[in-house]
N, C-alpha and C positions, 0 to 999 in steps of 0.2 A: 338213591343218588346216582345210581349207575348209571339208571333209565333215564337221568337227566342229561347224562354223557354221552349217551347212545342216542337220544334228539339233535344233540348239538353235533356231532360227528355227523350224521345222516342229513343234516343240514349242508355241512360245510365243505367236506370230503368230495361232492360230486362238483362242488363250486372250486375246487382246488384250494381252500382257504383256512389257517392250520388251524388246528382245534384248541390252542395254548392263546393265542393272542387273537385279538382282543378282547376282552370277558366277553360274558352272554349279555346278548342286547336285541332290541326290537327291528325286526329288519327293516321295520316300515319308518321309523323315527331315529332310528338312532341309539334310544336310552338305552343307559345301560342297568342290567335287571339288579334289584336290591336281594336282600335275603329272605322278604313274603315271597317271592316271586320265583326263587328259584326252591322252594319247599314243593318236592314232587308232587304232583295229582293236585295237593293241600293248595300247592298257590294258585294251581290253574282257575282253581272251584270260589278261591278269596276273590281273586281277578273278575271271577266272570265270563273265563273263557278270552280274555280282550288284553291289549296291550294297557298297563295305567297308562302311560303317556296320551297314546294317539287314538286308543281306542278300538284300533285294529285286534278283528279277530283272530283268535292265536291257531285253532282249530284240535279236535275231537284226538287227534294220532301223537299228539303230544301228552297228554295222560294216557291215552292208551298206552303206549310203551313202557311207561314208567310204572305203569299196574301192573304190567306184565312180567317187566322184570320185577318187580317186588314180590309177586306173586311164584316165581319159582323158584324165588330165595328161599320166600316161608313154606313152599312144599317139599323142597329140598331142606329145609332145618327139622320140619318136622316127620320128614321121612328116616332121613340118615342121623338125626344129632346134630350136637355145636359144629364140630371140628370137621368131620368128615363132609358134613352137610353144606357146613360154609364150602369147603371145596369145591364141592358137586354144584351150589347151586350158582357160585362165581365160574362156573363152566359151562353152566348153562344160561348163563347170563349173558355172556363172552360169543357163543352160538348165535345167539337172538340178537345183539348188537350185528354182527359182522349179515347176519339175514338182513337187516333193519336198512344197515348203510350199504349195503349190495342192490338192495331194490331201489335204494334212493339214487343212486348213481346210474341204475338203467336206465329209471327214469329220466335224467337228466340225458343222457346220451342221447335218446329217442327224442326227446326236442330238439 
């Protein structure tokens, strides 16, 4: 769910547009996303990769992040434990987000 935070951040942040309002929606149409749709990796793969509405392709870097951060939640739980682990890997999640929306932003600048 993080990972899904760290898309829409890396999204909107370089757009100056705040990440609280207005929910997650299709940038191409408008809709706004249901609860298939925002289930990490799981909704991209239900989808098809695509917007339901319009069809539009959503692209490859939107589950990718959200694997990633899931992925060093669960090396961090099964490294360190519950407690310690959840810390370590909400920090290393926290790293990977602020990379995420740091390149999404150069990006933007550079255009």
């Amino acid at each position: 769910m993080v990972g899904s935070f760290i898309n829409l951040a890396a999204d909107r942040v370089p757009r100056r547009e705040s990440v609280i309002s207005p929910p997650s929606h299709c940038r191409s149409c408008g809709r706004h996303l249901n609860a298939i749709d925002l289930i990490p990796v799981a909704g991209y793969l239900l989808r098809r990769g695509r917007c339901a509405g319009c069809g539009v392709p959503i692209g490859v870097s939107s589950p990718a992040v959200e694997a990633v951060s899931g992925a060093l939640m669960a090396v961090a739980l099964i490294w360190l434990g519950p407690w310690p682990g959840a810390a370590a890997g909400l920090g290393l999640i926290a790293l990977w987000g602020l990379a995420v929306t740091g390149i999404a932003v150069r990006r933007n600048q550079a255009t």
